[in-house]
N, C-alpha and C positions, 0 to 999 in steps of 0.2 A: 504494500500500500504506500511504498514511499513513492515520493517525486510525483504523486498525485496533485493535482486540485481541486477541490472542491467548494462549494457553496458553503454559506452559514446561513444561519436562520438569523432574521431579525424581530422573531419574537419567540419568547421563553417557550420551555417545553410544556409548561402549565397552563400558555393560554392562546396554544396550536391548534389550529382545524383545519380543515381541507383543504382552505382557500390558500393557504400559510406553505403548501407545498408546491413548489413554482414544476409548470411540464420543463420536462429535459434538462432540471437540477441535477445535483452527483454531490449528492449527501456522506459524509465518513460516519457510522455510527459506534468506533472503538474495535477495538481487537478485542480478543480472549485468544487463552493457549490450554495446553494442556498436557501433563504429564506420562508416563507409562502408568503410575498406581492410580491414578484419576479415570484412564480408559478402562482398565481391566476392573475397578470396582466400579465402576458405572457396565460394563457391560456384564460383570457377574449376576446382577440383577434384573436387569433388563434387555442384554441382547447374550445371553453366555453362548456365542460362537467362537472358537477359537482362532480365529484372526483379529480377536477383542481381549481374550482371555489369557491366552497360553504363548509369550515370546517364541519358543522356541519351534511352536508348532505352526507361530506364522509367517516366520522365518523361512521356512519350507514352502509355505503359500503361494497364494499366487500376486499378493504387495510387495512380498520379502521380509517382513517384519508385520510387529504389530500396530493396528489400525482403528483409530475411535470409529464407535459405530453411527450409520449416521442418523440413529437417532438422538445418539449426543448431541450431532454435529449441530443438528437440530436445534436439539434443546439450548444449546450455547449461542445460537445464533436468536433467540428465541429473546434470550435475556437481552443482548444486544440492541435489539429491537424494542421490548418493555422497556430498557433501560434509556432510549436514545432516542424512539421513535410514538411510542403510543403514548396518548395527553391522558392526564385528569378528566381534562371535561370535554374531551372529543371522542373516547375507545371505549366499547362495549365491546363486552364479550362475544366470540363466536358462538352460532347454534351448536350445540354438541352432537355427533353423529357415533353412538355407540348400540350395541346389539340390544342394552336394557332402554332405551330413548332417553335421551334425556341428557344433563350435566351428570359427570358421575361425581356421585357426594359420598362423605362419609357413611360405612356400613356396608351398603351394599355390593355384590362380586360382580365383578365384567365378567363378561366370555367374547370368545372371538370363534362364531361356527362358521365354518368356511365348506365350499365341496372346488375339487382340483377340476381343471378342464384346460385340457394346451390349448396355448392360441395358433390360432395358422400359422404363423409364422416365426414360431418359436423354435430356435437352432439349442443344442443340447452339450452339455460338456465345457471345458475351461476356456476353448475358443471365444465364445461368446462374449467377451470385454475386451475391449482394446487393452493394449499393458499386459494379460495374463500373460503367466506364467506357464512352461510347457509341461503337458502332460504330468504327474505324479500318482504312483500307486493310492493319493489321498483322493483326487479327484477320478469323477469319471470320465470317460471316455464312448461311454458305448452310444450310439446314436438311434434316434425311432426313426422308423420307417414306415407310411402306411399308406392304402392303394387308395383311401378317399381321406375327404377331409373329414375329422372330429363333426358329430353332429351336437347343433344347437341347441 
């Protein structure tokens, strides 16, 4: 973000609305960082994959190391945003879109029911990103094949 520039606001964060955000500004709203024990305890809870979890197993991976998940990435970016960008008297809450409807509040369990269905045009194996890493006994490799498409 160096050697940037950017715009300032010329009214406080307290008494921003809409109008207060100019089209085709290029606003900085702060960094955040984050460490190796900061990634792995946030994703032991929330994303426990081993290219969040395990150095050594991500190392192997297909990043080469290990990687905050991006629901951190998220969440950190989130703050950023609360912290720099949403007002007192302009930001309402989003609708919340969970399995139970509603904001989830204290008490009650989420779930998350899902049913799997490939997309057409879904390729299979570590190919699939740009960057990977080739082939490993850890990933797969095997490929689908089928004579029609997935029905709807």
């Amino acid at each position: 973000m160096q050697n940037q520039t950017y715009d300032e606001f010329t009214t406080p964060i307290d008494d921003r609305y809409l109008e207060d955000y100019t089209e085709g500004a290029r606003y900085s709203f702060g960094e955040e960082s984050v460490n190796a024990d900061e990634i792995m305890e946030f994703a032991r809870r929330y994303d426990p994959q081993s290219i969040h979890t395990d150095p050594e197993a991500a190392a192997a991976g297909p990043f080469g190391g290990l990687i905050a998940s991006g629901w951190q990435t998220a969440a950190l970016m989130m703050r950023l945003f609360a912290d720099n960008y949403l007002t007192s008297v302009a930001s309402l809450a989003s609708p919340a879109s969970t399995s139970s409807g509603g904001s989830v509040r204290c008490g009650p369990t989420i779930a998350s029911p899902s049913s799997a269905r490939p997309p057409a045009c879904a390729r299979r194996g570590p190919s699939r990103t740009a960057g990977s890493s080739p082939p490993t006994s850890r990933w797969s490799t095997r490929t689908a094949t089928r004579s029609s498409p997935p029905p709807r």
